[in-house]
KEMI-184182 format. One record per atom (N, C-alpha, C): residue in three letters; x, y, z. Coordinates in steps of 0.05 Angstrom, whole numbers, plus 5000, padded with zeros to 4 digits. Example, Ala and Ser with C-alpha at 12.3 -4.5 7.8 and 13.67 -1.06 7.14 Angstrom:
BEGIN
ala526448865156
ala524649105156
ala526449345156
ser525749555142
ser527349795143
ser525850015157
END
This chain:
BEGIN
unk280953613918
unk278153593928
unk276253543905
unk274553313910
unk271753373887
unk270453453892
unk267653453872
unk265953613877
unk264353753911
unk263753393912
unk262053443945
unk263653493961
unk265553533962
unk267653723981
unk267753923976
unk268454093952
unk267854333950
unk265154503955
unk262854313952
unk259854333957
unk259854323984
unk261554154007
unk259954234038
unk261954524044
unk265354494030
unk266054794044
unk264654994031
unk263255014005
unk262455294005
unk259755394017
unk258255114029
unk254655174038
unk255855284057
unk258655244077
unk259455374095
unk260855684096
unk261955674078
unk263255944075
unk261656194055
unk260056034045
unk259056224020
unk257356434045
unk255356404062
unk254156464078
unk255856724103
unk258256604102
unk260156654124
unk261556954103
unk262356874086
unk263157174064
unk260757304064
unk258857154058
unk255857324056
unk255757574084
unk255957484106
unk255857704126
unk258557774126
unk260857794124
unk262157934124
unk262458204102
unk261258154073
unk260758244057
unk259058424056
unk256358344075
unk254758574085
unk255758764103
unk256058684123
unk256958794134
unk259559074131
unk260258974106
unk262459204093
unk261259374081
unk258359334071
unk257959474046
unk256259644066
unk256659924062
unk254960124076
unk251960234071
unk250860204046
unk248660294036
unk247059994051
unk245260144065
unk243059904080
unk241359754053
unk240059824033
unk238759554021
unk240959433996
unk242659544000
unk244759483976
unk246459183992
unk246259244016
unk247559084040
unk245558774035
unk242958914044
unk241458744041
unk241458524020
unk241058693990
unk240858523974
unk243258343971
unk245858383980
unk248158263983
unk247557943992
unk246357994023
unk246257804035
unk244657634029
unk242057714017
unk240457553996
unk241957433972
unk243057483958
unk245457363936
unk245957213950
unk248357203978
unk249357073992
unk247456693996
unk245956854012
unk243956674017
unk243056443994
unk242156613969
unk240856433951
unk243056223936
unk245356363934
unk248556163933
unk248155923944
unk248256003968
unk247355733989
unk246455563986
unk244255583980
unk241255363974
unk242355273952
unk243755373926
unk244255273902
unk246155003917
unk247855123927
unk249654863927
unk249054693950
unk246754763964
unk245754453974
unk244454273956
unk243054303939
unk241754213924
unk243053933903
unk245054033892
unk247453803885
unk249153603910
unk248253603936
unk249653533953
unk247953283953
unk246353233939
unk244252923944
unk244352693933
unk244252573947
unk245952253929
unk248552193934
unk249352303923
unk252552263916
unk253352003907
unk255551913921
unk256451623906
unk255251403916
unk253651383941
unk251751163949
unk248751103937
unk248151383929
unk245251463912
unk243651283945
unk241051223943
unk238851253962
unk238550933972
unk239850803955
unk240350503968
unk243450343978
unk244750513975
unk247250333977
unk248750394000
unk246950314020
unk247450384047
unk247950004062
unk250449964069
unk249749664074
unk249949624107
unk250549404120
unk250049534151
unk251849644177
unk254549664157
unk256149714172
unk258249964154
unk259850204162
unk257750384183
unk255350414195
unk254950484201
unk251550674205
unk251750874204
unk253351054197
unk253951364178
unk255451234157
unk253651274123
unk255851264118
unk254651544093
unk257251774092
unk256352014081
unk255851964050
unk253852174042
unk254452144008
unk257052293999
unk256852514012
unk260052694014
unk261052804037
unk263652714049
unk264652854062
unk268452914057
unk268353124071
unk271853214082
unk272253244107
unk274453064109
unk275753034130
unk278553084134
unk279353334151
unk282053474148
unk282153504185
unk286053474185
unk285953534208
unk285253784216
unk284453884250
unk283654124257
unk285154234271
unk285253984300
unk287254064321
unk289053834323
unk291753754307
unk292453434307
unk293153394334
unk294453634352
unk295353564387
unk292653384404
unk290653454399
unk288953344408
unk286653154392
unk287753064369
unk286952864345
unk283452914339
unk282653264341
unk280853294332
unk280853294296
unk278653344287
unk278353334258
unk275753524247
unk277153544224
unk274453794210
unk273753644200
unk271053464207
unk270353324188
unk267653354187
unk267053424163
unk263453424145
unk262653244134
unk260553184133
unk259453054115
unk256153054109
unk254852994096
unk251752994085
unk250952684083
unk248052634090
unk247052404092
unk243852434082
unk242952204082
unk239852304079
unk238152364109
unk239752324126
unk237952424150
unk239252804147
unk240852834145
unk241453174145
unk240753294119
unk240953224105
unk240453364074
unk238253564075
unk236253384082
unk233653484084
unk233153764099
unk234453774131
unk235253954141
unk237054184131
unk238854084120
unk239954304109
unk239754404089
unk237754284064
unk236454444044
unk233854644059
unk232454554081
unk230854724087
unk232354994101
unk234254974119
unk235855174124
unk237355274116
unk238255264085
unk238255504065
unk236555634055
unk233855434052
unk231455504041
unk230055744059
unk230055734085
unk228355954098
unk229456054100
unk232756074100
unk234856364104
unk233756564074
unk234156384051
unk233356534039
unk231056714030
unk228756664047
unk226356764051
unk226056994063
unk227156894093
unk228157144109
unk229457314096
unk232657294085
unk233557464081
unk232357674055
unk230957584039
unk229557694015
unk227257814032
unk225757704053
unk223857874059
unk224358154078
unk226858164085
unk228558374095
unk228658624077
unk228858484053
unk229558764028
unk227258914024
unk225258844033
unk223059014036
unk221959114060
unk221258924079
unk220659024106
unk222958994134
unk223859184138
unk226559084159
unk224759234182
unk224359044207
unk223659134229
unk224159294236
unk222659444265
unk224659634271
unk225859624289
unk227459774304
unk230459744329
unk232059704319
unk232759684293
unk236259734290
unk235759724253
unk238359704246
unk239759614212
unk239259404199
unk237359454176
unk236659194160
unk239359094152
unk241259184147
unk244359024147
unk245558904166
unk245259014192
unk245858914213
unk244258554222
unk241258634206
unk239458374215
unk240058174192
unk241358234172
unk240958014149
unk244557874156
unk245658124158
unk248657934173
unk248057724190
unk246257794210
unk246357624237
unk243857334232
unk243157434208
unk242057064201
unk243157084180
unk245957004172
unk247556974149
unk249456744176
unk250256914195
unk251956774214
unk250856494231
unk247156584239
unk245856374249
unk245956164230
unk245256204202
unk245355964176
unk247755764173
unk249556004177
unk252555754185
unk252855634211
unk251155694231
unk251855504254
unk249855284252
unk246955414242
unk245555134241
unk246054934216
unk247455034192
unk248954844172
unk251254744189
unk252754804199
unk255254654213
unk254354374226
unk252354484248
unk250854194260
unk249754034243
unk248654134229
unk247853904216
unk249353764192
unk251653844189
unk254753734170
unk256853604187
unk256453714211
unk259053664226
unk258553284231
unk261853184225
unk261552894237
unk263752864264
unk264453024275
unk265553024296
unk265153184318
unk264653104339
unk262953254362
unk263953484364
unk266853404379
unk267153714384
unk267753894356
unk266853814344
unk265754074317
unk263454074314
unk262253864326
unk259053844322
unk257954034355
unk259354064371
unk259054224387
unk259354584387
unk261754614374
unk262754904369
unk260155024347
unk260254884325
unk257955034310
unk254455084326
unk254454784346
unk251754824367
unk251455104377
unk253955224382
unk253955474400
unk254655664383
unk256155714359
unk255755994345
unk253356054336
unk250655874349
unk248555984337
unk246756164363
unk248456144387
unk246856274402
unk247356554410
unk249456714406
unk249556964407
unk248357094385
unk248157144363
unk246757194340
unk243957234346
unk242756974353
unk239856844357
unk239557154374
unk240557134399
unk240257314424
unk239557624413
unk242457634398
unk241857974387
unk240057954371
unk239157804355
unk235857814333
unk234057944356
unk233957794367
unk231557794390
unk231158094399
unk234058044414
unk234258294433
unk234258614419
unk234958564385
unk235058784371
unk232658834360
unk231458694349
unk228758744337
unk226058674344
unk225858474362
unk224558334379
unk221358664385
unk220058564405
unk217558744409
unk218858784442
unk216258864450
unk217259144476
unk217758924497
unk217558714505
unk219558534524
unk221458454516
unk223258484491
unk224258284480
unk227358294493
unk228358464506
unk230858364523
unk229058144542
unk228158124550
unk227857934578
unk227857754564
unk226057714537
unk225057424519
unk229357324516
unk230257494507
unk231657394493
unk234357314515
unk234057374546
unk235157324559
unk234957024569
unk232257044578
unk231756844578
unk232056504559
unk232456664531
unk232656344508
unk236356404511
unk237956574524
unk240356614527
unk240756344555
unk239656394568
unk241256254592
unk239255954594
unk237055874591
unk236755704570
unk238455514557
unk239455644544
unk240755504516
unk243955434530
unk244555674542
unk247455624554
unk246655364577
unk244855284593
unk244155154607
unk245154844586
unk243454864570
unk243454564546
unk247054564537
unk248154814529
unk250854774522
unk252254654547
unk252054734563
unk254554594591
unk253454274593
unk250554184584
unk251053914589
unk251853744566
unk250653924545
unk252253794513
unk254853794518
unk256053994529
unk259753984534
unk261253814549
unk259153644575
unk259353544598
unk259953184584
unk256853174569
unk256252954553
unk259152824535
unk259653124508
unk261553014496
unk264652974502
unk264253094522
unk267052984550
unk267152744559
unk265052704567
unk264752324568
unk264852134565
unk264252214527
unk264152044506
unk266752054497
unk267852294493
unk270152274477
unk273352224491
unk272352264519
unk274752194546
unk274551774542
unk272751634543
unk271651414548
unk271851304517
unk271151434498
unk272251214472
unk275251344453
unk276151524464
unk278851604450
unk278251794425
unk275551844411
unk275451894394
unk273352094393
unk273352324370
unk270252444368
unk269152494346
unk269752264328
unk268852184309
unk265652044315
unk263652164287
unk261452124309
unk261451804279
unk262851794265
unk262051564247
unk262551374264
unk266151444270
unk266351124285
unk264351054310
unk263951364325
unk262651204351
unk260151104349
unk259051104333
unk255451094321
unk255550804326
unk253650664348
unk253250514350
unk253950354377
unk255550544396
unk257250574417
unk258650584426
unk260850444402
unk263750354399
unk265150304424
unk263850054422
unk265249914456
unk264650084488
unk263050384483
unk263150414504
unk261450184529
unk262150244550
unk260650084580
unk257450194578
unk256450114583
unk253650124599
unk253650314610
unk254850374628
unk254250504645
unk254950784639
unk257650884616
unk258351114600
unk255951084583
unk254650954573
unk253051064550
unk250251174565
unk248951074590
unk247351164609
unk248151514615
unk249351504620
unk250151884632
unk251751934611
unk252551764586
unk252652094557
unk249752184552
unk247251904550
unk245151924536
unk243352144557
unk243952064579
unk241752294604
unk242952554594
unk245852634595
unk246952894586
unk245652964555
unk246752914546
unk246152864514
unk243452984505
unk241352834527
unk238052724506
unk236953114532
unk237553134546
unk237253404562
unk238453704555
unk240053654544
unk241553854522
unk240453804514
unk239853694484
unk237953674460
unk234853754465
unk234353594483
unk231453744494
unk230554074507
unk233154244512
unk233054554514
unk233054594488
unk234054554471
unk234654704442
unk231954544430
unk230554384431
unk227954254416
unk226254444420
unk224654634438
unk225154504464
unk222354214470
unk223354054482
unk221353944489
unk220253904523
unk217453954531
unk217153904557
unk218853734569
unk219153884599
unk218754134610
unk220754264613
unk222354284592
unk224854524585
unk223554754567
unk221154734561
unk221054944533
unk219755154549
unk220155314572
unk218255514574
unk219755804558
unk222455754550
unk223455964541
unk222056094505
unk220955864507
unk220455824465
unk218356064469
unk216555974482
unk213656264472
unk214656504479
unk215956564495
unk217756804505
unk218856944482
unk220356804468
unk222556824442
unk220356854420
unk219056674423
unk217756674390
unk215757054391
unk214457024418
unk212657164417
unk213957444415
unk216457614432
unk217657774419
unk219757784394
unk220157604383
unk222457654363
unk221257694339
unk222557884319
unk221057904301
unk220557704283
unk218857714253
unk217457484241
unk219957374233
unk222257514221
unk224157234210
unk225757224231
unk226257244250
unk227457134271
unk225256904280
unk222856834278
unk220256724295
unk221256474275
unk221256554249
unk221856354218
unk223956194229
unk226056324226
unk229056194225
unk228955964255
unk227956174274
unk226755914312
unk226055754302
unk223655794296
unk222255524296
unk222055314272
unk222955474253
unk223155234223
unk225555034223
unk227955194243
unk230155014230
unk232055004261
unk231855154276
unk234555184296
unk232755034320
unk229654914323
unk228954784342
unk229854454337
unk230054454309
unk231154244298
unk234254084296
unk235554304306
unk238354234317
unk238253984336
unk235854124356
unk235853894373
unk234853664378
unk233453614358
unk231453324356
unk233853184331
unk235653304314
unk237353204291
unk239953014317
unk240553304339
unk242553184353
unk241752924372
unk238452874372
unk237852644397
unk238752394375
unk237852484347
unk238052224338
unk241152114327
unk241752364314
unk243852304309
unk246552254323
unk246752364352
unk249052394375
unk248452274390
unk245052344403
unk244952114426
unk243751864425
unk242351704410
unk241751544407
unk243551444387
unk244851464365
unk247251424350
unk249851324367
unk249751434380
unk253151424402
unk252551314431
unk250551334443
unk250051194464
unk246251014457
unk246450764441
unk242950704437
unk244050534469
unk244750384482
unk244250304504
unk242950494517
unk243450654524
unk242850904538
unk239650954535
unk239950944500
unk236751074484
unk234450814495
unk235850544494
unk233950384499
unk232450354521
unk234450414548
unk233950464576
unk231350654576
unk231850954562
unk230751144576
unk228351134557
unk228551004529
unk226350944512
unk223051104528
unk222750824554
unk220250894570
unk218951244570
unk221151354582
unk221251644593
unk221051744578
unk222051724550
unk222251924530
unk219251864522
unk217551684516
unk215351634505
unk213251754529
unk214051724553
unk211051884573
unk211852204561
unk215052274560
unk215152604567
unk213452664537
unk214852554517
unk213152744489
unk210352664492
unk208552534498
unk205252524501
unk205252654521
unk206552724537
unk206152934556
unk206253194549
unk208553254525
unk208453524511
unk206153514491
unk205453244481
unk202753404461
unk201253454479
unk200153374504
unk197653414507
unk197453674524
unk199753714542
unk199553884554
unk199754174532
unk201654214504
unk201354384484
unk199554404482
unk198054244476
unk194754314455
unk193154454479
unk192254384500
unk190654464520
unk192254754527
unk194954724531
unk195255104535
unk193655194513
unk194555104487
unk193955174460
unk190755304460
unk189655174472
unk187255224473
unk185455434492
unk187455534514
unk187055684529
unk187555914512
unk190056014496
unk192256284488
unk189256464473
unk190956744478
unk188956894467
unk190657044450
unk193356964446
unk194657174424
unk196556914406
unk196757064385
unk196656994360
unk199256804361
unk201756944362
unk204156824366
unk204956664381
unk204356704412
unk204456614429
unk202356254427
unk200256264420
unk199156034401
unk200155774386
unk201855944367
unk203955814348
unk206055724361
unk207255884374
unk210055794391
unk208755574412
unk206555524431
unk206555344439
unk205255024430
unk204455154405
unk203754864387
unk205954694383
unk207754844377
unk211554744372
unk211254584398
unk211054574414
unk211854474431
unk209854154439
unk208154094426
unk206353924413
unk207453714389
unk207653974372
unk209053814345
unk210553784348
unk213953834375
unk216953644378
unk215053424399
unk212553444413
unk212953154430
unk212352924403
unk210753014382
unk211052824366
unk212952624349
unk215152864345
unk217152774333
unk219052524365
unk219652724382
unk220352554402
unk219552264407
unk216252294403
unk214951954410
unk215951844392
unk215951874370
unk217851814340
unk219851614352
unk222051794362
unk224651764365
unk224751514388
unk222351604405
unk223151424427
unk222251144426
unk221351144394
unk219750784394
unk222750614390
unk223550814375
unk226750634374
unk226650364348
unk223950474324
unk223650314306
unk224250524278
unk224150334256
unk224750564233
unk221850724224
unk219350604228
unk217150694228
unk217251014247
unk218850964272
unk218451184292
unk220051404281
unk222351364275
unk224851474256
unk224351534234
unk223151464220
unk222151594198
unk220151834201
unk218051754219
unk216351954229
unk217352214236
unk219852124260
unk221152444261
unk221752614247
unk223852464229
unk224752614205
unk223552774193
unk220452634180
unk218652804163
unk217153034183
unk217252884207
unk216253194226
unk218453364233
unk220353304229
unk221553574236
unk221453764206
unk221953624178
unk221853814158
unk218553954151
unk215953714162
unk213553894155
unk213854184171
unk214154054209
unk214654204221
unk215054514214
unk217954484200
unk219654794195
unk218354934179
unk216754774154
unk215554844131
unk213155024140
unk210654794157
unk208954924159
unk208555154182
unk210655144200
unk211755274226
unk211855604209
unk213655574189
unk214855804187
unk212855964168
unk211455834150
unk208255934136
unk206756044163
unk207355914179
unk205256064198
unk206056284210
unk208656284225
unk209556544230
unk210056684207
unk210056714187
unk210656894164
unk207957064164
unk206056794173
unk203057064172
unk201957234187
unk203457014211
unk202557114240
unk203857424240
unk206857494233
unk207557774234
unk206757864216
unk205257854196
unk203457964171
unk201458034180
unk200157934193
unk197157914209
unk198658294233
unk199858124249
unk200658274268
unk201458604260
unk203358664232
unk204858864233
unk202259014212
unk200258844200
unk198259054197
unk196259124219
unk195158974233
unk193059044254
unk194359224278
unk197259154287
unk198259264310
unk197959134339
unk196358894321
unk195458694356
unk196458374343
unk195858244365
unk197057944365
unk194257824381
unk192757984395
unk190357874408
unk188257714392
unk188057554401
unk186157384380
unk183057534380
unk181957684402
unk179657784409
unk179357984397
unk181758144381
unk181958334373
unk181958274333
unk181457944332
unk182457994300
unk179557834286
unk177357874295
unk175857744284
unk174957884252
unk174057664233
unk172657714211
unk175257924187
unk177857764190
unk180057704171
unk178657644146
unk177157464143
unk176057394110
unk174557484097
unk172957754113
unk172457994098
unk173258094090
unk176058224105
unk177458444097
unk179658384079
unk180958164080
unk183258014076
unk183157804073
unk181257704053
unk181457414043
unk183857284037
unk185157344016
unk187457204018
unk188457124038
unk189557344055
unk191857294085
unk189857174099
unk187557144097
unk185656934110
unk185956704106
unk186256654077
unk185656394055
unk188356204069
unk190356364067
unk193456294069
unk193356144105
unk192156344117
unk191556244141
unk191255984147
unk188555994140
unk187055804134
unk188355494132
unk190355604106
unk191655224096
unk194455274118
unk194755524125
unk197155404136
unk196655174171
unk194055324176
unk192455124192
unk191954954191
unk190854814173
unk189854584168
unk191954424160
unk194354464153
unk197054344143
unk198154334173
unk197654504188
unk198554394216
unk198354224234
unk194854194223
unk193754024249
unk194353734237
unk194553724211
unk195453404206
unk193753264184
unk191553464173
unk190153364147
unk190953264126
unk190752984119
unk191552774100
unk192453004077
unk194252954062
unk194652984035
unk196553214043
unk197153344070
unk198653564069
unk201053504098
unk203853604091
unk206453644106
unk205653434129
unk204153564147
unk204753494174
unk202353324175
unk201653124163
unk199552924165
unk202452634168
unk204252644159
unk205752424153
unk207752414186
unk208152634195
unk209952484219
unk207352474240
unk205552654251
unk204352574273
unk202552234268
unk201552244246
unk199651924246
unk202551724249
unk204251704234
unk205551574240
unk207451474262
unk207351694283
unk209451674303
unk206951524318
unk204951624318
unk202851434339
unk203151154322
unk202851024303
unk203250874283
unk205350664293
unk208250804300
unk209650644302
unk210550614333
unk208650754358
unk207550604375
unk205550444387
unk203850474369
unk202050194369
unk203949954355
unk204549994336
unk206849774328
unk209249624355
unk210249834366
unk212349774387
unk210349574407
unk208249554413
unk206549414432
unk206649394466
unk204849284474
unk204949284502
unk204649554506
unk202349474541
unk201049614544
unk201949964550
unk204449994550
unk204650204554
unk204550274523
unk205950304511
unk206150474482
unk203250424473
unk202150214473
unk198650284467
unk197550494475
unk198150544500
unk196750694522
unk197851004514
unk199950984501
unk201751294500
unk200851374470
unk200551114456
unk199151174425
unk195551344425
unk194851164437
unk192251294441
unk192851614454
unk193651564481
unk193951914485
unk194252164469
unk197052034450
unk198852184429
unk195552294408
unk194951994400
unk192052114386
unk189252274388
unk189752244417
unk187352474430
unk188452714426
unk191452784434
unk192753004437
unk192453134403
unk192152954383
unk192152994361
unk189353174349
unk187553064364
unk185153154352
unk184453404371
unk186453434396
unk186153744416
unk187453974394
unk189053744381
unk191253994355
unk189454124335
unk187253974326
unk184654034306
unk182854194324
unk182854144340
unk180054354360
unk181954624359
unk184454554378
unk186054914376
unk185455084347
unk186254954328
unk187555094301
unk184555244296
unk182355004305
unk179855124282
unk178355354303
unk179055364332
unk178155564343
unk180955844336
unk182055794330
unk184455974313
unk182656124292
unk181155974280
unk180956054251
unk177356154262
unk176055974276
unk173856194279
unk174456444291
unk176756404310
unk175956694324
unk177656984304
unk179356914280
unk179957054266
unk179857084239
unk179556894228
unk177257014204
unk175057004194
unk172256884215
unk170256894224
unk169157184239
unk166457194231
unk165357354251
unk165657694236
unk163857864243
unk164958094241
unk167558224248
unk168458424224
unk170958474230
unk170558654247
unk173658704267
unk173558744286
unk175159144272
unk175159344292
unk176559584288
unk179159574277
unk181059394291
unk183359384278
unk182359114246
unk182058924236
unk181158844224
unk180558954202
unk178259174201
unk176759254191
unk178259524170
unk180759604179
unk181659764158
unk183359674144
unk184259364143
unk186259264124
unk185859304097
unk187259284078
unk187859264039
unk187258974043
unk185958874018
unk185458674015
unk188358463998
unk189958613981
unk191658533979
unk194458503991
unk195458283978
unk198758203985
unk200758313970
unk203958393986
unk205658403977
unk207058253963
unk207858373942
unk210458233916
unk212058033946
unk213658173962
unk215057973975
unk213857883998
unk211657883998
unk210857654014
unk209157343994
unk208857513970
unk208157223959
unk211457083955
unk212357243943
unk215757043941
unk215956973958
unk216157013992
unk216856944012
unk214756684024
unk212456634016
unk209956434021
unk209856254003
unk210656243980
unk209556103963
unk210955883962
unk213255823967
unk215755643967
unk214555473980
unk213455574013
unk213055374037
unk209955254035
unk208055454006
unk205555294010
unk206255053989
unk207655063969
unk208754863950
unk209454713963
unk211954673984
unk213154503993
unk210854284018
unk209454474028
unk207254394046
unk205354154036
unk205254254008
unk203154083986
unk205153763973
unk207953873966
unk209053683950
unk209553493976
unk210553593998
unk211653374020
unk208853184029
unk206253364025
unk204853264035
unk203352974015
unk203753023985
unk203552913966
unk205252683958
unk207452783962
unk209252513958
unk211852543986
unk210552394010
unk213552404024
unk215552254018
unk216152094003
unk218352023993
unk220252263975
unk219352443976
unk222052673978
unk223552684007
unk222252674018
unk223752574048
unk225252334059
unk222852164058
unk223051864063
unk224251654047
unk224051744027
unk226851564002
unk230351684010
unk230351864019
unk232851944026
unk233951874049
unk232951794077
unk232851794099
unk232651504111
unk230251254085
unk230251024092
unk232850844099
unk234950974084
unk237450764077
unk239350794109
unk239151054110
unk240951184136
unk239051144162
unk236751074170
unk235350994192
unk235850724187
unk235150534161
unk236050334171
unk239050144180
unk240450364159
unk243250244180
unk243750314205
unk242750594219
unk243150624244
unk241250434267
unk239350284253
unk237650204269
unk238449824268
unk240349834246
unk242549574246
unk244749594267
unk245649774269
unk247849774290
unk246149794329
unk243949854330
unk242749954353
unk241249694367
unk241049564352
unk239449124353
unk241249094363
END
């Protein structure tokens, strides 16, 4: 084995000893700090996983996967499955950020562990979620790209249901059956595909590999409907505010920064990769549903009176963006996603990091209840503040590069419909700037409120370690996206060679 083989089995295993390791060790922050070691291992060895022997151009047009590192070993030879991994510049990116917020979470555990159960118990069970959402996004064969889809949902469930706030069995029941809903058609889908082309290799099938028309139509309906529960994108997502709003803050982190992203990685990479006939057909649909999720997001958005609940349905805004992305079916649109799903996680998870900061000092989530924050708490105001304005899409920061552009590269696509869905997408854009800034008047504006009013003005040691990563990254992505987009150009455009 060389290097980048030994680099994707240990991002996988290092994580996987990590909770088992905790899990042995009995002293609760000793556990902890275990799993944090664990964790920060991780991230080290994504980090060398970039480039490899193609480096950022030597992508030519046939494959349309082609990895910088992978291993490929048999799994099940009776049924000619394969363990096969690999890293690209469309996953990299994903999977450095989902070491990156494991390791946040799990370090911000060593100081504040919720309450309802064992800070060892909670840093095991996102040690285990980290290896299922690294699996998906390494895996090059379905049905392995399937099995790791689902070791992330029991875990997810007990976060919820263990530490979660005073609904949080129902929340977490509900993102349970949900999710199992999206698994039976992901299972249905890669039955289809892999009964109909002999193989589940997702390199060779990328691009259709001879399937019929009419198989790539009902993988892509299966396929793009699964993917869309786990995004979630309208009108599958009512489970997301549920989840986000009881689970605690790094369970809210780990949701929405990186595991909603499973499913917008799997539209591009499984279903539009393996069935684009399919993608081209439904192209239309997919471009009304996501302007249908910004607009209808922002306007709930604008109604919400609690804090979390807020955030979690903005997500559901910021995937219709990525989606319209996806559904122009150009590299302009494809590029757009990409960088929205990584501002996304970035500035997603800055925000819930404050939002349960906000929350676990005041005792409320009511927005009516938090006015005049920048008296009492400038900073956690200040922080607010940019993590807002990095939301809504302000030039120079994270999430300014996929929303302008995904409208961008439907005005580009032309004719009167995608005009018509560009413009919308852009109204919905500026409903995203009205929400955020009525966010910010009604909480750190104004006289402070009773709960408000007795906060410390300062921050914790681990909450700046735990913030500071994501306002850096918020600033550099926003500064130069070609930390993104140089990695990702080569691999959109071969997939978008095989899809012509």
């Amino acid at each position: 084995m060389n290097l980048g083989q030994v680099l994707l089995v240990a991002v996988l295993a290092v994580p996987a000893l990590g909770a088992v390791a905790v899990a042995a060790v009995r002293h609760d922050r000793a556990a902890r700090l275990v799993g944090t070691v664990a964790a920060a291992l991780t991230l080290l060895a994504t980090l060398p996983l970039a480039g490899g022997d193609h480096g950022w151009f030597g992508y030519g047009p046939r494959p349309a996967v082609q990895p910088w590192h992978q291993l490929d070993l048999p799994w099940v030879p009776g049924l000619d499955l394969r363990f096969h991994l690999g890293v690209d510049g469309i996953s990299w990116p994903l999977v450095v950020l989902t070491a990156l917020l494991t390791v946040l979470c799990c370090g911000y555990t060593v100081a504040r562990v919720p309450g309802g159960g064992s800070g060892r118990a909670l840093v095991a069970l996102l040690l285990v979620v980290e290896v299922g959402i690294l699996g998906t996004f390494l895996a090059l064969d379905l049905v392995l790209f399937f099995a790791f889809f689902e070791v992330v949902l029991l875990p997810m469930y007990a976060i919820i249901a263990g530490w979660g706030g005073a609904d949080r069995r129902r929340a977490a029941r509900k993102f349970a059956l949900y999710t199992l809903f999206g698994s039976v058609l992901l299972l249905v889908g890669v039955y289809v595909v892999v009964a109909a082309a002999g193989t589940a290799d997702i390199v060779a099938l990328t691009g259709g590999a001879g399937l019929s028309r009419g198989t790539q139509l009902a993988a892509f309906t299966l396929l793009a409907l699964a993917f869309a529960v786990k995004s979630p994108l309208w009108p599958l997502h009512s489970w997301l505010p549920d989840a986000h709003t009881q689970a605690p803050t790094v369970g809210s982190v780990i949701l929405a920064g990186v595991l909603l992203k499973m499913g917008t990685y799997g539209l591009i990479r499984v279903a539009v990769g393996v069935a684009p006939e399919g993608a081209r057909w439904a192209a239309p649909v997919l471009g009304v549903l996501a302007v249908a999720a910004i607009l209808i997001g922002s306007l709930v958005c604008l109604a919400q009176d609690e804090l979390k609940r807020l955030i979690a349905y903005s997500s559901v805004g910021h995937m219709g963006f990525v989606l319209l992305g996806v559904a122009t079916l150009t590299a302009t649109g494809l590029q757009a996603a990409l960088i929205g799903n990584i501002a996304h996680g970035v500035i997603t998870a800055l925000l819930f990091f404050l939002a349960g900061a906000v929350k676990d000092r005041t005792g409320t989530g009511a927005l009516a209840e938090l006015s005049g924050l920048r008296e009492t708490a400038p900073r956690l105001a200040g922080l607010l503040g940019f993590a807002a304005v990095a939301s809504l899409g302000l030039p120079g920061l994270a999430g300014f590069w996929g929303e302008a552009f995904a409208v961008v590269a439907a005005v580009r696509r032309g004719g009167g419909l995608w005009t018509t869905l560009a413009v919308l997408a852009a109204i919905g854009g500026a409903l995203t700037a009205a929400y955020f800034l009525r966010l910010l008047r009604q909480v750190t504006h104004g006289r402070p409120s009773p709960a408000v009013g007795r906060l410390a003005p300062g921050l914790a040691g681990v909450e700046l370690a735990a913030w500071a990563p994501l306002v850096l990254l918020a600033l550099a992505v926003g500064l130069v996206p070609a930390l993104v987009l140089g990695h990702s150009a080569g691999p959109v455009d071969a997939l978008l060679g095989v899809l012509r």
